[in-house]
N, C-alpha and C positions, 0 to 999 in steps of 0.2 A: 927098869928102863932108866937108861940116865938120862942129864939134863941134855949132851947134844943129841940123843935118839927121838926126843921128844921135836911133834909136827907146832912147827908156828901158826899159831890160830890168829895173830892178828892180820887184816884185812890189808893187802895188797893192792892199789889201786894201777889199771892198765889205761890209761887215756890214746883213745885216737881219733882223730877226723883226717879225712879223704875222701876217697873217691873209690868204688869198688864196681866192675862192669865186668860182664861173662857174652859169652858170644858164645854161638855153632857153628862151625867149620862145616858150610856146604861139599862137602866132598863127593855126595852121590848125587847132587840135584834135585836132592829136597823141596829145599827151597827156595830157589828156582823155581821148579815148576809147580809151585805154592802160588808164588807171582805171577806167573805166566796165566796161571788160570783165573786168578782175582784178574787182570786187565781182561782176558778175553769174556768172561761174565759182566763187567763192566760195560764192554761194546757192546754183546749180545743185549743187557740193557737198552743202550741209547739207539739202538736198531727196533728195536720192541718196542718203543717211544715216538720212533717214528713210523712205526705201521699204525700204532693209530691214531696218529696225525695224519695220514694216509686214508685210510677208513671214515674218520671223521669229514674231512674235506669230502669223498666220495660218496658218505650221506650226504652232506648239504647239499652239492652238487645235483643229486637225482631227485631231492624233494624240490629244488629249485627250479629243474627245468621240467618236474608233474606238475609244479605251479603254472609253468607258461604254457607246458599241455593243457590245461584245465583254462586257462585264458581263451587259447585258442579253439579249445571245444565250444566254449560257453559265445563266443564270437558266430563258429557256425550257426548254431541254434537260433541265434539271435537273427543271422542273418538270412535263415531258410524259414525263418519264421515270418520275416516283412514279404518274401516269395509268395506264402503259402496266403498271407494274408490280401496281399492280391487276387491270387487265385481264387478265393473263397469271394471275394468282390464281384469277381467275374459272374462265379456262380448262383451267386443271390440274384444280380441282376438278369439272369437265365431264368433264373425260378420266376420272376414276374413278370417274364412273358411265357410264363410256361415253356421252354427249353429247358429245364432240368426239374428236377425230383426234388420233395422235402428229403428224401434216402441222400441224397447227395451233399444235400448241406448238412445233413446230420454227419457225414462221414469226414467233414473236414473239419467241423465245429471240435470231433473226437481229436483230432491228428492234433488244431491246433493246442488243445487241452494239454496233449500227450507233450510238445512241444514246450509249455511249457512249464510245466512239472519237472522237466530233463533239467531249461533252465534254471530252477532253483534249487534242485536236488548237484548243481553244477557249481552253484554260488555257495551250497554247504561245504561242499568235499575242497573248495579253494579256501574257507577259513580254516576247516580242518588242517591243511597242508601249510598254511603261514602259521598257524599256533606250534606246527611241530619246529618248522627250520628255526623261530623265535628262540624254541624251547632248546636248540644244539646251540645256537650260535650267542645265547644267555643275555638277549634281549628280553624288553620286558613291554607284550605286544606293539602294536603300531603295523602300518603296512609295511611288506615286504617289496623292495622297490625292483623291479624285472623288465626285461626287455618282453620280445615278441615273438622271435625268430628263437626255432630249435635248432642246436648242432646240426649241420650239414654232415655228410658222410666223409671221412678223413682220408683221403686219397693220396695225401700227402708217404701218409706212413707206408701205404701197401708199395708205393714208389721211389720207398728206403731200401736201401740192404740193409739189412738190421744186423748185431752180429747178437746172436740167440743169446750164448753165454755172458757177455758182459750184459745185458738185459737182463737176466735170470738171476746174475749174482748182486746184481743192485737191486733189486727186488728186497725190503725191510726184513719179509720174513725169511726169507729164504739166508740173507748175509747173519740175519740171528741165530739160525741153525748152525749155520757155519760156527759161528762163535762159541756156540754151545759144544760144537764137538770136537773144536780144540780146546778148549777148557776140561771136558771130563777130559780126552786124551790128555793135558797135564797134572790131572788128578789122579790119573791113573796110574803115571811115572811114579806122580810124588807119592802112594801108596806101596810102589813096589820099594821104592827110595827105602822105607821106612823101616824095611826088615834088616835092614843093614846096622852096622855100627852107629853110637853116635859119640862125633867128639866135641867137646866143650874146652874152649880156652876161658879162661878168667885172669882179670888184672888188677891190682887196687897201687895204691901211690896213695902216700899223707904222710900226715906226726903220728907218730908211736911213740910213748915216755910213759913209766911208772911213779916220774915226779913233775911238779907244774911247773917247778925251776927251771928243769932240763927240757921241758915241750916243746920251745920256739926254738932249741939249739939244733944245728946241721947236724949235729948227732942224730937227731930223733927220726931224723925223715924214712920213711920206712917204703917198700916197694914188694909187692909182691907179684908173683907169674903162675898160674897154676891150668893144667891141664888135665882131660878126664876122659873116657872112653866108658858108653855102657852100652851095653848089648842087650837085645831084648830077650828076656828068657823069658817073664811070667807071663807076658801079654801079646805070646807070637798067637795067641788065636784071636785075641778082637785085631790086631792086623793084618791074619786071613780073610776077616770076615770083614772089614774095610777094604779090601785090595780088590775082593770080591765083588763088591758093592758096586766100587768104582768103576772096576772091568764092565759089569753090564751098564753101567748106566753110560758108560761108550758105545754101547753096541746099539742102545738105545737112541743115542744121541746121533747116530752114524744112520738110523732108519730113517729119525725124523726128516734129517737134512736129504736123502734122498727123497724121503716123501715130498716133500718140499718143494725142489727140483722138480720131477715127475709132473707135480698140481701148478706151478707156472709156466713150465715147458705148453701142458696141453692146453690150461688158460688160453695164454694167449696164442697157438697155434686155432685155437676154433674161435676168437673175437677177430682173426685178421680174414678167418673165412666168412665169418659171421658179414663183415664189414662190407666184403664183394656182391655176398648174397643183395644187402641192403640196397647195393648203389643199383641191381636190376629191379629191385621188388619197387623201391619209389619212382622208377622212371615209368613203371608199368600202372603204376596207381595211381600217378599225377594224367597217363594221357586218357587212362578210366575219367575220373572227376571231367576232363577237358570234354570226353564226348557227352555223357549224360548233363553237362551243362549246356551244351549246342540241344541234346534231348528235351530239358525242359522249355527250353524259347519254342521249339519245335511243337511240342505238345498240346502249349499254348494258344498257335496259331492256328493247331487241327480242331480245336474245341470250340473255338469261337466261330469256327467254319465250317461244323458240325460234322467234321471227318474223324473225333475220336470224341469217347465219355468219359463221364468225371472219374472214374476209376481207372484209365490211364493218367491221366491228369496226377492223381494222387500218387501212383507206382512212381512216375517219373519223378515228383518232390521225393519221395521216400528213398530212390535210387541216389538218388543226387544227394540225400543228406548221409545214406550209410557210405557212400564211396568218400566224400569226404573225409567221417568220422574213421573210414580203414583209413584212407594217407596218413592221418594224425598221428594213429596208435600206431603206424609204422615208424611215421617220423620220431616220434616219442621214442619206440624202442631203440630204433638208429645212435638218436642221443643217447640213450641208456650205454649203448655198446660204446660207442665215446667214452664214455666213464669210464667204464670197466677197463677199455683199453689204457687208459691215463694206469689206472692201478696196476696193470697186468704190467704196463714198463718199469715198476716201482715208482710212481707218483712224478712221472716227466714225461714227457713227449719229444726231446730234443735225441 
């Protein structure tokens, strides 16, 4: 070997600084509808965020006004109780002129006993019901401050044209579904995207020199452009089985949203019946209360004038106090349907 055959062993220095960046040429919509499905997971998020802020509000709401139910029962009781304990006056004073039975005092002494046991079994179930709403609303005890009066029956709405659809798709869950199923539908694109070609462009720009002399000179400045195409050969089966994936998790995504649909569609189709039913059932239960309270003054009057016994007497307080106690638990439920209605427009009423 001669000497110019022979490889130079001394070390060659290559210096560079720049900038070197590569990129993919979305050509099939890739990436694109990469993006497309990150925003719409995004929404379906801040939708799912607000169902339950939705829900939340909807508890508080219903333990709130079982608080004013529970007010308003414990108000009955209390107040069929000063009734009953007239009544019981009357009857002592009967018993000492012999016009009534020790049987008769025995039986109102029971009623008013029963009476008030209800009371206080009424005064448990109302701290029971403040320690919950404390517990949603992340107070830390004290009273819960309430009005008096339950929701009335909302006659306004039944007196709307409502338009179903725009109701339904404002609906939290229902607009998440949605989200959700355009999302896998761009996931599914970007799966199919994926068997295709891919092209890569690359750039760099800086100093190239093999001496420090020459580094800062306009000579050195160096640029380079480079482009790439690869095809998938080894891994066309985990992109079947990704494409695959994807496909059903649309098909999935496309049930839910109909499910969805379907369960507020009928929602709220039976709270607007619900709602009508309501406005007959309390006009019928308010004019009950109105006669059996005309009944007790009535019963009153027969007793002391010896035209009825203490066991009318007693029917009549007990009629009087369960027709009440029905208006309540109607009225209660009325309000309940108030609620549900607020939820079923997705958390508005306008």
């Amino acid at each position: 070997i001669t000497e110019n055959q022979k490889i130079n062993r001394d070390f060659t220095p290559n210096y560079w600084v720049g900038a070197r960046s590569s990129w993919e040429i979305d050509a099939w919509g890739k990436l694109k509808n990469k993006k497309i499905a990150a925003q719409k997971k995004f929404l379906a998020s801040t939708e799912g965020l607000r169902l339950l802020q939705v829900e939340l509000f909807t508890d508080i709401a219903n333990l709130y006004y079982q608080l004013v139910a529970l007010d308003n029962r414990l108000a009955i009781y209390q107040k069929n109780y000063k009734l009953q304990q007239r009544a019981f006056e009357i009857v002592l004073a009967q018993r000492e002129v012999g016009k009534a039975t020790e049987l008769a005092v025995q039986q109102f002494k029971a009623q008013n006993n029963n009476w008030l046991a209800e009371i206080e079994h009424t005064r448990v179930e109302i701290v029971t019901v403040e320690q919950a709403i404390t517990t949603l609303t992340g107070s830390y005890g004290g009273d819960v401050k309430r009005g008096k009066v339950l929701m009335p029956t909302n006659m306004e709405v039944l007196n709307k044209t409502i338009n179903v659809e725009n109701v339904i798709h404002s609906r939290p869950d229902v607009a998440a579904n949605y989200y959700v199923l355009e999302a896998s539908q761009a996931d599914a694109k970007a799966a199919r995207a994926a068997f295709y070609p891919k092209i890569d462009l690359g750039a760099g720009f800086g100093l190239n020199s093999f001496s420090v002399e020459t580094f800062f000179k306009p000579s050195s400045l160096a640029g380079q452009l480079l482009g790439g195409l690869m095809v998938p050969v080894f891994n066309k089966g985990q992109l079947k089985y990704e494409f695959k994936v994807a496909s059903k998790e649309q098909e999935i995504a496309f049930l839910n949203y109909q499910k969805s649909i379907t369960t507020a569609f009928n929602e709220l189709q039976s709270i607007l019946k619900q709602t009508k039913i309501y406005e007959r059932v309390l006009k019928l239960k308010s004019e009950e209360v109105g006669f059996l309270d005309r009944g007790v003054e009535v019963s009153n009057d027969l007793y002391l004038t010896g035209y009825a016994n203490y066991f009318e007497l007693i029917n009549s307080q007990k009629s009087k106090l369960t027709a009440e106690l029905d208006l309540l638990q109607f009225q209660h439920q009325n309000t309940r349907n108030n609620v549900l209605l607020f939820k079923a427009l997705g958390g508005k009423l306008d």
